[in-house]
N, C-alpha and C positions, 0 to 999 in steps of 0.2 A: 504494500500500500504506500508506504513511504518514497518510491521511486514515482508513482504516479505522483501522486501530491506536488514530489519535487516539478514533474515535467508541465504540470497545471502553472505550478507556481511561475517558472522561467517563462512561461508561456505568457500569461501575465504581466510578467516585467516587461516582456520582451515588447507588447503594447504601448508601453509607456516610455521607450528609447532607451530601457539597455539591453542592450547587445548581446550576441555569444560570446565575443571576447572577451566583454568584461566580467560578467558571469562566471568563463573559464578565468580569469585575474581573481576575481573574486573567492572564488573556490581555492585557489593552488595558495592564499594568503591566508586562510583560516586554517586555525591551528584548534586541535581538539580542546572545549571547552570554550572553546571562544565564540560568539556570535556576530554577523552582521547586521546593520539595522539602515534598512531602507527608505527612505522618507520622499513622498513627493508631494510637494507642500504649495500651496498655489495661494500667497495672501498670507497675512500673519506680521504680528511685529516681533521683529528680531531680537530684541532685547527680552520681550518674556521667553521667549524660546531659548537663547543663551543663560538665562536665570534658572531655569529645569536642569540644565542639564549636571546629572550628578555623576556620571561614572565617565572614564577616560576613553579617548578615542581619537580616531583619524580620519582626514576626509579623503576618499578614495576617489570621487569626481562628484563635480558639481557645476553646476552653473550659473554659481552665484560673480558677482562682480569681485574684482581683486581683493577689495579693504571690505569687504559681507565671508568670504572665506576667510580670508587674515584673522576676523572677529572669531568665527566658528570653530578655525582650529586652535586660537587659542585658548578659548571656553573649554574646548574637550582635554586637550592638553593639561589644562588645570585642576581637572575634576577629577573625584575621588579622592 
């Protein structure tokens, strides 16, 4: 069941612009125990969003403007 799920899932993603490649980036940089977290976010203020975030992370692609990711990855960077 877990391999359908997954190919729903990619299937999914893949609607919303990403890709196989990144997907397979995706995959070959997670490391057991670790999870990804995908967000596609249309509207919002960035500051409450950067105030949530409590556990550390990295931004793997995005399409935010230069100094909107600068902000993002520093927030994650600092958390935990």
């Amino acid at each position: 069941m877990i391999g359908g799920a997954a190919g729903a899932t990619h299937g999914a993603l893949a609607d919303h612009g990403l890709d196989a490649a990144f997907m397979r980036d995706l995959g070959n940089e997670l490391r057991p125990g670790s999870a990804a977290l995908i967000l596609l976010v249309r509207g919002g203020t960035l500051d409450k969003v950067l105030a949530r975030i409590e556990d550390e992370g990295r931004v793997l692609r995005t399409s935010l403007d230069a100094e909107t990711e600068r902000r993002l990855s520093e927030a994650l960077a600092g958390a935990g």
